[in-house]
C-alpha positions, 0 to 999 in steps of 0.5 A: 509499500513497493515490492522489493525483491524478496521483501516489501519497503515502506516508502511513505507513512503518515501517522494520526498525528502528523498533517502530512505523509513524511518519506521513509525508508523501512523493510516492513512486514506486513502480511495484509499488503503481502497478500494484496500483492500475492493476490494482485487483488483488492483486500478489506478486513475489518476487525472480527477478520483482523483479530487473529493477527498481533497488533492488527488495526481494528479496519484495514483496505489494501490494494496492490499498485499495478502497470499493466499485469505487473505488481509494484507494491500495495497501497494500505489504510488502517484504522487503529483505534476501536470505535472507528469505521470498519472500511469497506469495498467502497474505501478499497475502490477509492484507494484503487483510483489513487494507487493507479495515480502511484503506479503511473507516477512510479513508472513515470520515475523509472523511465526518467531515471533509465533516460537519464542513465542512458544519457549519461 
């Protein structure tokens, strides 16, 4: 999810039931990613935490996707149903390997798209 001015937008999504992540395009409220934003930290709950929050997953890791000290979006995983793993710091170290590659990815897009602008 990347932050987008006041709210956050889902970009990507890949359901138990598809092979692959497919784009999207959604305003999404999701108070976990919110946090792992706020905070610019690493965040893992597992469902003990989690139960206070309607329709929350039974585990979920999120970490914020940075450049430098600035915050673009966060990066979840959520286990949905009951007798899966609970995730933990180790799965959120993971995450924060890939959510590096994002960032570098999303900066690389931008300064693309602001050469292209300025060439145009």
């Amino acid at each position: 999810m990347l932050g987008d001015g006041d709210h956050l937008t889902c970009r990507a999504a890949k359901r138990k039931d598809q092979t692959r992540a497919v784009p999207a395009n959604v305003v999404a409220t999701d108070p976990l990613a919110a946090m792992a934003i706020k905070n610019a930290r690493s965040l893992v709950a597992d469902a003990e935490r989690l139960k206070r929050i309607p329709g929350a997953p039974n585990s979920a890791a999120y970490v914020p996707v940075m450049i430098q000290d600035r915050v673009l979006g966060a990066m979840g995983i959520r286990n949905l149903s009951p007798d899966s793993p609970q995730f933990t710091t180790h799965h959120a170290a993971l995450l924060s390997a890939l959510s590096d590659y994002a960032a570098i990815a999303l900066e690389n897009a931008r300064n693309l798209d602001m050469l292209r602008s300025n060439n145009s």
